[in-house]
N, C-alpha and C positions, 0 to 999 in steps of 0.2 A: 307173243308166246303162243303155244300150242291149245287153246282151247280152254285152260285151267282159270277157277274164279278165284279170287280171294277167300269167301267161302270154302270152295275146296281144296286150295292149298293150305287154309286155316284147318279144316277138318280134320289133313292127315299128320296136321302138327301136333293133333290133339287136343283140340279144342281154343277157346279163347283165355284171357285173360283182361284184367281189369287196369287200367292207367289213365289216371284223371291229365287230360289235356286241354285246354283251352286253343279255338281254331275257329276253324267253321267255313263255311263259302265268305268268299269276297277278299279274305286272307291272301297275300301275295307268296311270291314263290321263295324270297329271300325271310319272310317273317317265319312261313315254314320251315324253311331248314333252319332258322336263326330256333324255334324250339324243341326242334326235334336233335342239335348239335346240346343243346342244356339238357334233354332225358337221357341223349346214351351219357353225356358226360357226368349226370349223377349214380346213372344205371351201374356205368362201369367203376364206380369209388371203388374201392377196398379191394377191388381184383384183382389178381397176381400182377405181377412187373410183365411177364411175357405179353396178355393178353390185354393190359391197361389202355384206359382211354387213350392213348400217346398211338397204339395199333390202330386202331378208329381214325384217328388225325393224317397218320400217313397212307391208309389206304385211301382214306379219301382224296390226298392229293394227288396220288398216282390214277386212282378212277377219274379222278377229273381233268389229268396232263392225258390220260388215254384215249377218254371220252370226245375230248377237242380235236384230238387227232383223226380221230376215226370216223366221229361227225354222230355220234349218240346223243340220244335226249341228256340234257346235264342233268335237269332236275332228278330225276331217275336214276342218275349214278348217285347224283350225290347224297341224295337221300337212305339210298340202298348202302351206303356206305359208312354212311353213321347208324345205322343200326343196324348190320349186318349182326355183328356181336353180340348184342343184348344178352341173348339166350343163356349168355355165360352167367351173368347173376343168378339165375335162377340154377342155373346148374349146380353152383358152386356151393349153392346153397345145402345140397344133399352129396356128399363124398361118394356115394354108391349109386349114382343116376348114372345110367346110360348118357355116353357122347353122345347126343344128338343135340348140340345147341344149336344149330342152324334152324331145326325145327320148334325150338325154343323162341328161337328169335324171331321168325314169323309169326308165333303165336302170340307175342308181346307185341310185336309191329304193327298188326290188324287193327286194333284199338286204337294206338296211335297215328295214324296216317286216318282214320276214321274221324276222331275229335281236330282232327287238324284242315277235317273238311276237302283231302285230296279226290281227284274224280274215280271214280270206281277204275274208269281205263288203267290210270296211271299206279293207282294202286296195286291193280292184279299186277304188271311189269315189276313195280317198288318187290311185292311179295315174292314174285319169282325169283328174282336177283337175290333176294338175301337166299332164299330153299336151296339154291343151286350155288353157291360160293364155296363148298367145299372141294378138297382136293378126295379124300376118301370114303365120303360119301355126299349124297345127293344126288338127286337127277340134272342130267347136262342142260347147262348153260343156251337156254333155244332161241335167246335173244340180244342184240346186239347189246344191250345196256346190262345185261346179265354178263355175258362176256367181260366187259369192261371189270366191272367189280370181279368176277374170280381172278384174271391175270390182275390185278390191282392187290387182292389178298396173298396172291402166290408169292409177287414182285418181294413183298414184306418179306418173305421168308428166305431171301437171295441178299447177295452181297455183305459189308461191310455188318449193315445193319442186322441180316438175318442171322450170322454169327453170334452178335451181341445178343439176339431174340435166343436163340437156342440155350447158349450161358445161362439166361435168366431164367430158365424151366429147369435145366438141369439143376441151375442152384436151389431153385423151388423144390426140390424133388432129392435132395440131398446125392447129386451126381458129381461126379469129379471133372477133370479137363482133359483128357486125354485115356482113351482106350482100345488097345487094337487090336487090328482086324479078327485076329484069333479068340478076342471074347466075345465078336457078337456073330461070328459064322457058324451058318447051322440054322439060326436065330430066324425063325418064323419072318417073315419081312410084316407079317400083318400082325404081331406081336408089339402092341405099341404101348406097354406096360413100364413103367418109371426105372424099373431094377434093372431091363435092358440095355434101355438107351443111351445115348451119347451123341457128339456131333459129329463124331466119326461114322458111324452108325448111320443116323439119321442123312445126312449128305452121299450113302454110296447105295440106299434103299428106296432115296426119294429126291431130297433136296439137289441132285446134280441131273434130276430127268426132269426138273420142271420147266427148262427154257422149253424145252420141245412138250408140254402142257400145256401153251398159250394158244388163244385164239386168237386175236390182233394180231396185226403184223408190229402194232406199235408197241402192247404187250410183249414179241418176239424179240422185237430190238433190245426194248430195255434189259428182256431176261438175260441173253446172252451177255451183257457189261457186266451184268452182275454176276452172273454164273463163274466169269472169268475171274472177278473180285474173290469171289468167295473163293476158290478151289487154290487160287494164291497163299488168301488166310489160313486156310486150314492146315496145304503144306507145311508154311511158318510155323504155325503150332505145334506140329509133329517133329521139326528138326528141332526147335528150342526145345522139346521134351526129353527128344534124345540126346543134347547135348552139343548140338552139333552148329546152332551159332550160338 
């Protein structure tokens, strides 16, 4: 990455925070993620259904079928992938916080990659990758192991499954199945407010531009399978709505 310390990517998260970890030097790399896979998965308890620990699990599989492919540090993905999310606890915690769990989550993740005794090296890359995983904001992805995890986070939100993932915000958020095009045209695109949305919506503003989002090329592949997937589903659901099978 470009120059940035953990320190200062801590700093513009807004500071640290506190999470009792057991770790230290001499700790190997699978006892590592074996406790830092137990913090997000208690992190994430009680979280919605979209963003539940089960999101953690498959981005991590995808960062790490990416990571193989492309030849990126593993530890580094995988790490950066079970706690990319964190931030969301604490967000969730205040209904009127500002989106910014990414920066949430590096602020949680400093402490922990700290008590787990990772190298300062490895750390700063871990912290970069989670700052930079978002699609609407953060700053770009400057490293290959960064890379991995955003098209790893994207990948979630495509196909069969990203369908499913949408359903379950809109049901969070008391949205219906089906709305068209004539109720969200007009519709600010940066307008990502609950009373708007839909997956009709959300797939012609964003979810159908993110194959061409990826940095991999292995990232690329996957997107486009799934992009095809999805755009299948969602047709389906507009012809069952109208009637028409």
């Amino acid at each position: 990455m470009t120059g940035a310390t953990s320190e200062s990517i801590q700093r513009r998260a807004g500071g640290r925070c506190t999470c009792s970890v057991s770790g230290g030097e001499g700790t190997d790399e699978n006892t590592m993620l074996a406790r830092a896979r137990d913090i997000s998965r208690s992190t994430h308890a009680g979280l919605a259904p979209s963003h539940d620990f089960s999101h953690a699990e498959r981005v991590y599989r995808l960062a790490e079928r990416i990571a193989m492919a492309e030849g990126a540090d593993l530890f580094i993905v995988r790490m950066a992938a079970l706690l990319h999310d964190i931030g969301r606890a604490e967000e969730s915690k205040n209904k009127d916080c500002e989106d910014i769990h990414e920066e949430l989550s590096v602020r949680m993740a400093g402490p922990i990659l700290d008590g787990l005794g990772i190298q300062p090296g490895k750390k700063d890359a871990i912290l970069h990758a989670i700052a930079s995983h978002r699609h609407r904001r953060g700053g770009e992805p400057c490293t290959l192991e960064a890379k991995c995890l955003f098209d790893a986070d994207k990948l979630d939100s495509l196909g069969a499954v990203g369908v499913a993932r949408s359903y379950l915000w809109l049901g969070e958020h008391g949205r219906s199945v089906y709305y068209p095009p004539e109720q969200y045209a007009g519709i600010d695109p940066k307008n990502n407010s609950a009373e708007v949305d839909s997956t009709q919506r959300e797939w012609h503003i964003k979810l159908k531009h993110l194959k061409d989002k990826m940095y991999t090329e292995t990232g690329r592949r996957i997107a486009l399978e799934r992009h095809d997937r999805m755009a299948r589903i969602i047709d389906e659901i507009e012809k069952e709505v109208m009637g028409q099978y």
